[in-house]
C-alpha positions as CSV (number, residue, x, y, z in Angstrom):
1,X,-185.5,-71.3,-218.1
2,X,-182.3,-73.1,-216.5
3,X,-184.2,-76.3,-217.2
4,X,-184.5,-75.8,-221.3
5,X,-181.1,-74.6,-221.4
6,X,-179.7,-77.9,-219.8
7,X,-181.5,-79.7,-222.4
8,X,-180.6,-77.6,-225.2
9,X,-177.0,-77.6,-224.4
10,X,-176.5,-80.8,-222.8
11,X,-174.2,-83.1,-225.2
12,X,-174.1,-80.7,-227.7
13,X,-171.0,-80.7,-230.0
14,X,-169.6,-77.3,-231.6
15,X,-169.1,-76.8,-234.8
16,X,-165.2,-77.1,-236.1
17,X,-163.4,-74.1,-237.0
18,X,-161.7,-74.5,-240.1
19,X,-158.7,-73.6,-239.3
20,X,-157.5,-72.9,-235.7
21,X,-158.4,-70.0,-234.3
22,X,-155.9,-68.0,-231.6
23,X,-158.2,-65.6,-229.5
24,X,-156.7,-62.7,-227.1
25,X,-158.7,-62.0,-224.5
26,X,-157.8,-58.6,-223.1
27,X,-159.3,-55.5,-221.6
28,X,-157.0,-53.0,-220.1
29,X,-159.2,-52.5,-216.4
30,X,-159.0,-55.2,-214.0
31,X,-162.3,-57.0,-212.6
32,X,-163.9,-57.0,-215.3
33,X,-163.7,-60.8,-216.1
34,X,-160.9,-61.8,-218.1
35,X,-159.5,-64.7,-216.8
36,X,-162.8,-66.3,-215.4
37,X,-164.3,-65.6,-219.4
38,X,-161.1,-67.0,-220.8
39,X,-160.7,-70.3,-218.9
40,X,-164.9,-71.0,-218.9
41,X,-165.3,-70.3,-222.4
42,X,-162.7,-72.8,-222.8
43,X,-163.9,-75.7,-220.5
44,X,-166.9,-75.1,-222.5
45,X,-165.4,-75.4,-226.0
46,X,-163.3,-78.5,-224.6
47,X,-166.8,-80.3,-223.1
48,X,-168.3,-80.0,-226.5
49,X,-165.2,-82.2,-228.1
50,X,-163.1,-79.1,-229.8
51,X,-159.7,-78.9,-228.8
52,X,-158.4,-76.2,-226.6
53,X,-155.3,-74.5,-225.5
54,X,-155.1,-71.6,-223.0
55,X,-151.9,-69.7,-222.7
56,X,-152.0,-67.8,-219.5
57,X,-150.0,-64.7,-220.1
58,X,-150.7,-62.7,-216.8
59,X,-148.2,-62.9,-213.9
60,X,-151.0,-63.4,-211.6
61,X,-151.3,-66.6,-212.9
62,X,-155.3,-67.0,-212.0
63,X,-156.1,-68.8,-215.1
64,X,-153.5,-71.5,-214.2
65,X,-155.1,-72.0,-210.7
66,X,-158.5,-72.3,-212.5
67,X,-157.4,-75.4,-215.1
68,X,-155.6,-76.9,-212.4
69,X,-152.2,-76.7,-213.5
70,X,-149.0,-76.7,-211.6
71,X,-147.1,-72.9,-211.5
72,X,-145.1,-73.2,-208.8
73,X,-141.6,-71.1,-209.3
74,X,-139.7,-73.2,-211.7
75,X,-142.2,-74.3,-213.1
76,X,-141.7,-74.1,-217.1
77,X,-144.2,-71.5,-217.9
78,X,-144.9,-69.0,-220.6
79,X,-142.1,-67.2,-219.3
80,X,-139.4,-69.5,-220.5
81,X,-141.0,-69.3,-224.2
82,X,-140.8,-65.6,-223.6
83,X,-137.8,-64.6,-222.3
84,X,-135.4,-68.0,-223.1
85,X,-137.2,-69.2,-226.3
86,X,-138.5,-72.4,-224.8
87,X,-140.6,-74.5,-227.3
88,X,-143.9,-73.9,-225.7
89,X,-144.5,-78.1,-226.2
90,X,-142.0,-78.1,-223.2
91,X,-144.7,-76.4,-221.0
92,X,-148.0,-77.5,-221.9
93,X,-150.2,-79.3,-219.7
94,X,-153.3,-81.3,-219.8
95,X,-156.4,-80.0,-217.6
96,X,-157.0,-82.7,-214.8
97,X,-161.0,-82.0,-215.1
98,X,-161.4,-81.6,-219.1
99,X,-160.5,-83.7,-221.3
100,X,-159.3,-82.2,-224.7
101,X,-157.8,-79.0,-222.6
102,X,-154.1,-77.9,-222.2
103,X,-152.8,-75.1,-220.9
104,X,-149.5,-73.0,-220.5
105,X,-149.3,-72.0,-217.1
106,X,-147.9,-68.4,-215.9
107,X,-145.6,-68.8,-212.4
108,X,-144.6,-65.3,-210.2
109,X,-141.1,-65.5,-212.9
110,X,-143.5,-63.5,-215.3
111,X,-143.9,-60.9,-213.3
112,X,-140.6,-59.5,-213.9
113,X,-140.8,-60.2,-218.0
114,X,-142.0,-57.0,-219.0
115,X,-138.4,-55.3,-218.2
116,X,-136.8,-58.1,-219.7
117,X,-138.5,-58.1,-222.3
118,X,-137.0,-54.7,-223.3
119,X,-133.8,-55.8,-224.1
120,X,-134.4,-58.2,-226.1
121,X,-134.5,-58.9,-229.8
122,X,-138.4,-59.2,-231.3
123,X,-139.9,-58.4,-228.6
124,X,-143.2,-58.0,-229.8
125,X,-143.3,-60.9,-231.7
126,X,-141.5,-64.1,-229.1
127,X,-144.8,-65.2,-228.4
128,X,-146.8,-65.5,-231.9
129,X,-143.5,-67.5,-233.1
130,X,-143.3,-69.9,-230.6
131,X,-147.2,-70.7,-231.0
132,X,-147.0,-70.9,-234.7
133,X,-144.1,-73.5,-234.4
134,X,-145.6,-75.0,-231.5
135,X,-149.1,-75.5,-233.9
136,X,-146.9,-76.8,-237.0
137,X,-145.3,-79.2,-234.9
138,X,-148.3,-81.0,-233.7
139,X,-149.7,-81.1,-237.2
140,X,-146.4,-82.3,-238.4
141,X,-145.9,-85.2,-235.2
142,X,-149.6,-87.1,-236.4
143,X,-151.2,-85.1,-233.4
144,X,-154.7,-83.5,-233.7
145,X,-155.1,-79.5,-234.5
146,X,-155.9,-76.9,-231.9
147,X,-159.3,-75.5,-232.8
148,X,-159.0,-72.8,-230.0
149,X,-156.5,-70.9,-228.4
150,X,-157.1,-68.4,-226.2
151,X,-154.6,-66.7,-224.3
152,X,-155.6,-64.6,-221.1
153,X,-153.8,-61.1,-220.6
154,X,-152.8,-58.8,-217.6
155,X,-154.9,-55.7,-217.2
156,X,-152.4,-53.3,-218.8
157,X,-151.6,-52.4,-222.0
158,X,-147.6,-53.8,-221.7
159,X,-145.1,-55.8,-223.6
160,X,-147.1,-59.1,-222.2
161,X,-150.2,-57.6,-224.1
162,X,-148.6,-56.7,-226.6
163,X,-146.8,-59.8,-227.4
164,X,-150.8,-61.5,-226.9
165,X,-152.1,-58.5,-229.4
166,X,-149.3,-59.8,-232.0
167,X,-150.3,-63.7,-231.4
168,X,-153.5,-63.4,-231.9
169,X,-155.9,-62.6,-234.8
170,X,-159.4,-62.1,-232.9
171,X,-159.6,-59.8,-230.0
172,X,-162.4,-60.9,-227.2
173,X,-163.4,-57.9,-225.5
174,X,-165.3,-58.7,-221.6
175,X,-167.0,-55.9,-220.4
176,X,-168.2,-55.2,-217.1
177,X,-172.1,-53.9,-217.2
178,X,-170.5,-50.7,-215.1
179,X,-169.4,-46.9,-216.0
180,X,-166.2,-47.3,-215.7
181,X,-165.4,-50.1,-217.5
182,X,-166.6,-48.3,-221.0
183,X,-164.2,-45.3,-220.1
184,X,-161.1,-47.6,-220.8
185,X,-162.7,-49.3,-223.9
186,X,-161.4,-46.3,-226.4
187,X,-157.8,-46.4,-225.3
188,X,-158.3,-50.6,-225.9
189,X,-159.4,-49.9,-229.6
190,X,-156.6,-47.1,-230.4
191,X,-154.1,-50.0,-229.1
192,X,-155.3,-52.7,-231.2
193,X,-155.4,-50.5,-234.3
194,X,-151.9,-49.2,-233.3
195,X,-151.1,-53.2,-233.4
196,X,-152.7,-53.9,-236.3
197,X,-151.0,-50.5,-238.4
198,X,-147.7,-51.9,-237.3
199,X,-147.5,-55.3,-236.1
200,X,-150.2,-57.5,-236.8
201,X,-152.8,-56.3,-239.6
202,X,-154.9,-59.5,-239.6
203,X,-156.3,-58.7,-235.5
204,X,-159.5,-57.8,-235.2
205,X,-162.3,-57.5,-232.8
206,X,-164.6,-60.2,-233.2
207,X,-166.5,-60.7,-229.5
208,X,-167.5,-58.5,-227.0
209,X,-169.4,-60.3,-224.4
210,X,-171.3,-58.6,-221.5
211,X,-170.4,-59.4,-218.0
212,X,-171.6,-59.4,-214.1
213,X,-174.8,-58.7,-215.8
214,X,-177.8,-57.8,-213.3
215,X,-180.7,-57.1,-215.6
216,X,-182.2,-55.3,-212.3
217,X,-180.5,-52.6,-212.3
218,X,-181.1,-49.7,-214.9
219,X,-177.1,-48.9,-215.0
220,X,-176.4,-52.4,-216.5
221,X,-179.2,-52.5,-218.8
222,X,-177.9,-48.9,-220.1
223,X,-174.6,-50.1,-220.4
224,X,-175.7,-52.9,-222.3
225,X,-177.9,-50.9,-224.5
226,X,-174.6,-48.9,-225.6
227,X,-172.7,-51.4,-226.2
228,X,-174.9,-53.3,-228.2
229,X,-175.3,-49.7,-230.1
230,X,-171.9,-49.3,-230.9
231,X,-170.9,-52.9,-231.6
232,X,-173.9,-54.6,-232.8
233,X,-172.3,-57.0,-234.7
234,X,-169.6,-58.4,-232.1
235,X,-171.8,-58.0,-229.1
236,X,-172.6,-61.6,-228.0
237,X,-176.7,-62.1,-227.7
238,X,-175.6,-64.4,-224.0
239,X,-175.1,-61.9,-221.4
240,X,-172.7,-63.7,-218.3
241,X,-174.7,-63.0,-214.4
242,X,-173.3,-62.2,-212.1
243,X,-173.0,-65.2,-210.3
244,X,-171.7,-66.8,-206.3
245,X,-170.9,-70.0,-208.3
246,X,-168.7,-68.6,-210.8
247,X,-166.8,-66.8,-208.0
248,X,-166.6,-69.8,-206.3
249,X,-165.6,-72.3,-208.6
250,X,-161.6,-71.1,-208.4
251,X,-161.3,-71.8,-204.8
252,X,-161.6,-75.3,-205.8
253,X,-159.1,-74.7,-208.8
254,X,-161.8,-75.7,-210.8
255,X,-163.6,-73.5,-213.8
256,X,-167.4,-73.4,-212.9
257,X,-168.2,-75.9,-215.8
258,X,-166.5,-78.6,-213.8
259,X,-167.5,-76.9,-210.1
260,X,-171.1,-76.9,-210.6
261,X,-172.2,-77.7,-214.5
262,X,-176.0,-77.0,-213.8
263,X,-175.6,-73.2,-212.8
264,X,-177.0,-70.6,-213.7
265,X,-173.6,-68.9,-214.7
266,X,-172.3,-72.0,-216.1
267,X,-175.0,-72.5,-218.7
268,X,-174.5,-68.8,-219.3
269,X,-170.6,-69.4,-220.2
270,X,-171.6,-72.6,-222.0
271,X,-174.1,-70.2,-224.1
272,X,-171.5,-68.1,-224.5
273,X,-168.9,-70.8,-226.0
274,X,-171.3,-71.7,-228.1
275,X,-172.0,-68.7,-229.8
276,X,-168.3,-67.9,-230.3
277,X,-168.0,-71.4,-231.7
278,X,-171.1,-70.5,-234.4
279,X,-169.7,-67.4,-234.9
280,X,-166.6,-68.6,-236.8
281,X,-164.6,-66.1,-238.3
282,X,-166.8,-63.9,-239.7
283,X,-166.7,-60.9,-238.6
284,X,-166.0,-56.8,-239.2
285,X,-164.3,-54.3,-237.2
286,X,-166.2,-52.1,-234.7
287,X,-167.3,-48.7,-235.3
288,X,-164.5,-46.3,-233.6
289,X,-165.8,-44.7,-230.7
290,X,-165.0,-40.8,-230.1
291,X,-161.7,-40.5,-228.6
292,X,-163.0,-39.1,-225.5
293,X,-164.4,-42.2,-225.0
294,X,-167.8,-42.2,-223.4
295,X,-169.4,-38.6,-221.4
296,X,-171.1,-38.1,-219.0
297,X,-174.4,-38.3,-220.4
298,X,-173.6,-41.7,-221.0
299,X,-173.1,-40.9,-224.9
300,X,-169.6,-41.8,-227.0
């Protein structure tokens, strides 16, 4: 099965977008896959010739280990855009092992943004306003358009994820294939719509992909099965394994496209960036779940 994949995907080039299209990635509980989706899906995007910029808006800062990029403190990070109004052009970097893929790294300054961020005037919106100027710009200097951006959250539902809620205008929803991580997934979708009432009214939820899949076990296949249920129309058909290479691959500040191309779990993210590329932007928002979010029995 590995084997047809490699040859369907090897060399293959993504469709275009349009027009650029600026993805969060978010989900409120932690471990379920946000940062390792976020910077895969977009070594994958990169390999198959689209451009790609990740903003790395979690004070953790794994996604800026992952693409290689230097955030060290002092290093000019998203937090300068934030909280000093930096033009983000100032903090870009290229990706040492993709070509075609930058990234705005997040140093242990961030961590301290969200009380700063308080204070200060638009707080919301600092972020979508220095991207939009930052996108202008390169059309305006001769420079080739961003096709993607995605920008990688914290796992909260703060003033950082707020400010990637705002910037954005699909939502990319990873969920673990466990219990828990559908108990969260209704106070997720209150946020965004709380967003879009008051803030931004162009977001929507346009991917949910399936991760740490293990088709072995009747809990993930059930959680899948809901899912899919629910959301049948942003569910992604490529379900991510779980996977020693993937886990791997940031030890070596690499994504696992670059650690070790001809995995199982790479092919599976590749899958994956190529179904978000097809997609395009046509999509509809997801049925609302019950408040409660999802009982016991399983049901929403």
């Amino acid at each position: 099965m590995d084997a047809r994949r490699r040859l369907e995907l090897h060399g293959r080039k993504f469709p275009r977008p349009p027009k650029t299209r600026i993805i969060t990635v978010a989900n409120q509980k932690g471990g379920v896959g946000k940062t390792t989706t976020t910077v895969n899906l977009a070594a994958g995007l990169a390999q198959a010739g689209l451009n790609v910029l990740v903003i790395d808006n979690d004070p953790q800062g794994n996604a800026s280990t992952a693409l290689g990029l230097e955030h060290r403190a002092g290093t000019p990070s998203v937090y300068e855009v934030l909280i000093e109004d930096a033009p983000i052009a100032s903090t870009v970097q290229e990706c040492p092992d993709v070509p075609n893929l930058w990234g705005v790294p997040a140093t242990i300054d961030l961590s301290g943004s969200e009380i700063e961020l308080v204070s200060l005037v638009s707080r919301e919106t600092r972020l979508r306003r220095a991207l939009d100027t930052y996108l202008e710009q390169r059309i305006a200097n001769g420079e080739e358009r961003i096709d993607y951006v995605l920008i990688d959250c914290p796992p909260s539902l703060g003033l950082l994820t707020v400010n990637a809620f705002v910037t954005g205008r699909e939502v990319f929803i990873p969920i673990q294939c466990e219990y828990y991580a559908l108990e969260g997934l209704s106070q997720l979708l209150k946020t965004i719509d709380m967003i879009r009432a008051h803030l931004n009214p162009d977001l929507r939820v346009s991917s949910i992909l399936l991760t740490m899949y293990d088709g072995r076990t009747n809990l993930a296949q059930q959680v899948a099965s809901e899912v899919r249920t629910h959301f049948p129309n942003e569910t992604f058909r490529t379900t991510i394994p779980r996977s020693v290479r993937i886990s791997e691959a940031p030890s070596y500040a690499q994504t696992v496209m670059t650690y070790d191309p001809s995995s199982t779990g790479a092919l599976a993210y590749l899958e994956a960036a190529r179904e978000l590329a097809e997609r395009g932007q046509g999509f509809s928002s997801p049925r609302r779940p019950s408040p409660a979010g999802v009982a016991q029995d399983g049901q929403w």
